[in-house]
N, C-alpha and C positions, 0 to 999 in steps of 0.2 A: 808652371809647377802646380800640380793638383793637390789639394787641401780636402782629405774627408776627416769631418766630426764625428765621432759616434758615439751616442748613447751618455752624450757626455752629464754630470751633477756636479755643481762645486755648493759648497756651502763654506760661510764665513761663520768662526770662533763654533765649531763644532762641539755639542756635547758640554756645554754651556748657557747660561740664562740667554746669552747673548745671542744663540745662533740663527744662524738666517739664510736663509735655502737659495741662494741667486738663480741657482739653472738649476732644471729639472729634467733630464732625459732628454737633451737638446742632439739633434741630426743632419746633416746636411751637408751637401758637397758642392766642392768651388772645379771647375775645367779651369785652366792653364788661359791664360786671358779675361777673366771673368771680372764682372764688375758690380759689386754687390755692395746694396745696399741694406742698414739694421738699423732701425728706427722702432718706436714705441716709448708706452708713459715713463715718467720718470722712477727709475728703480726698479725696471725689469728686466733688467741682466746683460744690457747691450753693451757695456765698460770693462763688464767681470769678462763676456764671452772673447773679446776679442785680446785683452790682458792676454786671456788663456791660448789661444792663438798665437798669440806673440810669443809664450813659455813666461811667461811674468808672474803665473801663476801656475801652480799645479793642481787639475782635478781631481774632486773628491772620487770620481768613477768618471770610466769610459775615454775616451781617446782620440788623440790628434794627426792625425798623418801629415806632413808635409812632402811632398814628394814620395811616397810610401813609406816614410819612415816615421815612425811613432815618436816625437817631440819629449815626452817623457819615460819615453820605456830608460832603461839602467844601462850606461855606457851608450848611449847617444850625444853625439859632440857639439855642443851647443854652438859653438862656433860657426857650424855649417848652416843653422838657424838665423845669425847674425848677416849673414853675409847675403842668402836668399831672403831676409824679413826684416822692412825696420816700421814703425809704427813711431805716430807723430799723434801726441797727444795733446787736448785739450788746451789751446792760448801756450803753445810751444813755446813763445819767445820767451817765458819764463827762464825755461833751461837753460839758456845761452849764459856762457862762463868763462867764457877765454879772453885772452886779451888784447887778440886781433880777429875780424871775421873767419879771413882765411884757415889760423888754428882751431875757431871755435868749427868750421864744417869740416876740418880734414880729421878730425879728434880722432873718431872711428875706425879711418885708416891709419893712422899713425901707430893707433892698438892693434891692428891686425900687423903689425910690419909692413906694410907695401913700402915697396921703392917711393925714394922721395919725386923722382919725375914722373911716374904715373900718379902720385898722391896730390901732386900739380896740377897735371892735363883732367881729370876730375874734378878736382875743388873750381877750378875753372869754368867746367862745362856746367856741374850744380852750378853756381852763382849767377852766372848768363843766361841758365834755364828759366831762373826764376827773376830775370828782367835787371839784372846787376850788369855793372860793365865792369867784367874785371879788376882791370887796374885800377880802376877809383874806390872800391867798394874793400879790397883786401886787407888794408893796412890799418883798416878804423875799429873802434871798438867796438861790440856788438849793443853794447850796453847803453853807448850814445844815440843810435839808432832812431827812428821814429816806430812806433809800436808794428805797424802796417811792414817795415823793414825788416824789422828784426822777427818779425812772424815769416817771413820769408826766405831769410835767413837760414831760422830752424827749420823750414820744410827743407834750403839745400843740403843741408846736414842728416837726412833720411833721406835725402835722392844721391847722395855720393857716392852709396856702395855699389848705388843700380842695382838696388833689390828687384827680384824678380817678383816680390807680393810687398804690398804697400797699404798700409793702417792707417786712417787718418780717425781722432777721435773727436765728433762736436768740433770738425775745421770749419764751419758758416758760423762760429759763435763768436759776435762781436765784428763783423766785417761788415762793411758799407756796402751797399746794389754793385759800384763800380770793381771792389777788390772779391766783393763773392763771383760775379764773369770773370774774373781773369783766372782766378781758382776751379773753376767750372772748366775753361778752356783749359787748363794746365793737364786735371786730371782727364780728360776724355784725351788729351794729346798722350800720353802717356799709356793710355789703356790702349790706345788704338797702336802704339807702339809696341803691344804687348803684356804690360805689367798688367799682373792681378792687381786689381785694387779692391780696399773695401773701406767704405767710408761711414762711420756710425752719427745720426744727423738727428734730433728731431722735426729736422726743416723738409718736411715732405714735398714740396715745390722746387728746391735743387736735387734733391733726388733724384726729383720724377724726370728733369731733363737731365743727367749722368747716369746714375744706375743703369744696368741692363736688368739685374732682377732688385727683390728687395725682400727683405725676413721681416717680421714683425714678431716682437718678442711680449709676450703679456705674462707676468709672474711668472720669467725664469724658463717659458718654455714656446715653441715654434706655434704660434695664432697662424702666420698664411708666409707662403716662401715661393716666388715666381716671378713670372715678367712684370716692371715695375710697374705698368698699365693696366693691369688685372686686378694686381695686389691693391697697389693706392685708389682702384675706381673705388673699391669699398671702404665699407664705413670701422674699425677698430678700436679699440678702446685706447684713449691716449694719445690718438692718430688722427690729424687734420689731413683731409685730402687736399691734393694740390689747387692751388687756385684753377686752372686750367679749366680743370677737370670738371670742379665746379659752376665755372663760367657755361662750359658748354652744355654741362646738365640744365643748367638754367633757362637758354636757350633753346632747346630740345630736340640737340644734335643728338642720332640715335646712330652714330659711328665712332670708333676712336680718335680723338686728337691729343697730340702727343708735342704741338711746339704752339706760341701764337700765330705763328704763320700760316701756319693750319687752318687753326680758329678763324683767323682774317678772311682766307681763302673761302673755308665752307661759309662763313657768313656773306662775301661777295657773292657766292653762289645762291646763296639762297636771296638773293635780292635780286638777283638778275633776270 
């Protein structure tokens, strides 16, 4: 499902002491599989943009398509929004509210009306996606959970509807080496299955191994937007480049490398 931005401005508490210009003239288009990633300093628009994205917000100007259809134009069914888009924000397990797992990831369907047997064979397939074994994991409370669980949890609860575009907001924030690979694996398994993803990170080093491209946002508005190895070899404001990248600059590899394996390889190479 292709996703163009256009031209888009939001500003909060407009025409007011308060106001504050988030986006500025922001542009850019997503292809149907796409895996992007928005990164930059803190407080340049990469929260508001994808809000906006999701319909969580409405822009002050300019425009969203989701499939060709404009997300805020008048008599647009937000529903059909819901069902192709869900977005997982920032330390998810927060949200979690229900009183068994199972109710807190089927919530969504249950609001759409789906049949209770498909509302089943789903909340199943979420829960198992994300390293649960069904039947032990269903009948507990979200809330007893261990943080690491119930973060997991709430990602099955935005994979249930099998959105075809998928949000994640600052998901590397607060996760251990071991649970950021599993999360890493999760979403390229996913994209590679299809789904758009986009994932807003300041951790330019998971990125740089998921993303296929990457936007860099600086006050509100598009700094560089393309393949993640282009964008992150440079230097941006707010923007650490990947260690990687780093590394091989240091050593005075004058090709791309793009995993350690790589790295390892051209450094075998050059020793040999």
């Amino acid at each position: 499902m292709r996703i163009e931005v256009s031209n888009l401005f939001f500003t909060y508490m407009p025409d007011t002491p308060m106001e504050c210009k988030a986006l500025l003239d922001v542009s850019f288009s997503l292809d149907t599989g796409a895996f992007l990633g928005i990164t930059g300093g803190t407080g340049c628009g990469k929260s508001t943009l994808v809000q906006l994205m999701a319909g969580l917000l409405e822009p002050s100007k300019g425009s969203i398509l989701v499939g060709g259809e404009d997300i805020n134009a008048p008599g647009y069914d937000r529903r059909k929004l819901r069902r192709s888009l869900s977005i997982v924000f920032q330390f998810p397990e927060y949200q979690l509210f229900e009183t068994t797992v199972e109710r807190d990831v089927s919530f969504s369907l249950r609001q759409m009306g789906m049949e209770r047997d498909e509302i089943g064979r789903r909340v199943e397939w979420a829960l198992e996606t994300m390293g649960f074994r069904f039947c032990e994991i269903r009948g507990k409370s979200p809330l007893a959970l261990s943080s690491g669980q119930k973060r997991r949890v709430a990602i099955a609860g935005a994979l249930v509807s099998r959105p075809e575009i998928l949000i994640f907001d600052e998901p590397f924030a607060g996760l251990d080496p071991f649970s950021r690979e599993d999360f890493i694996r999760l979403v390229r398994t996913l994209n590679e299955n299809g789904t758009t993803v986009v994932i807003v990170s300041h951790d330019s080093d998971s990125l740089f191994r998921c993303a296929g491209e990457v936007m860099v946002l600086e006050d509100g508005r598009v700094a560089a937007f393309g393949p993640a190895y282009d964008v992150l070899s440079k230097r941006h404001a707010g923007v650490g480049r990947p260690a990687i990248i780093e590394l091989a600059s240091m050593i005075g590899l004058d090709h791309p490398v793009k995993s350690y394996e790589e790295l390892l390889d051209a450094i075998a190479g050059g020793l040999s």
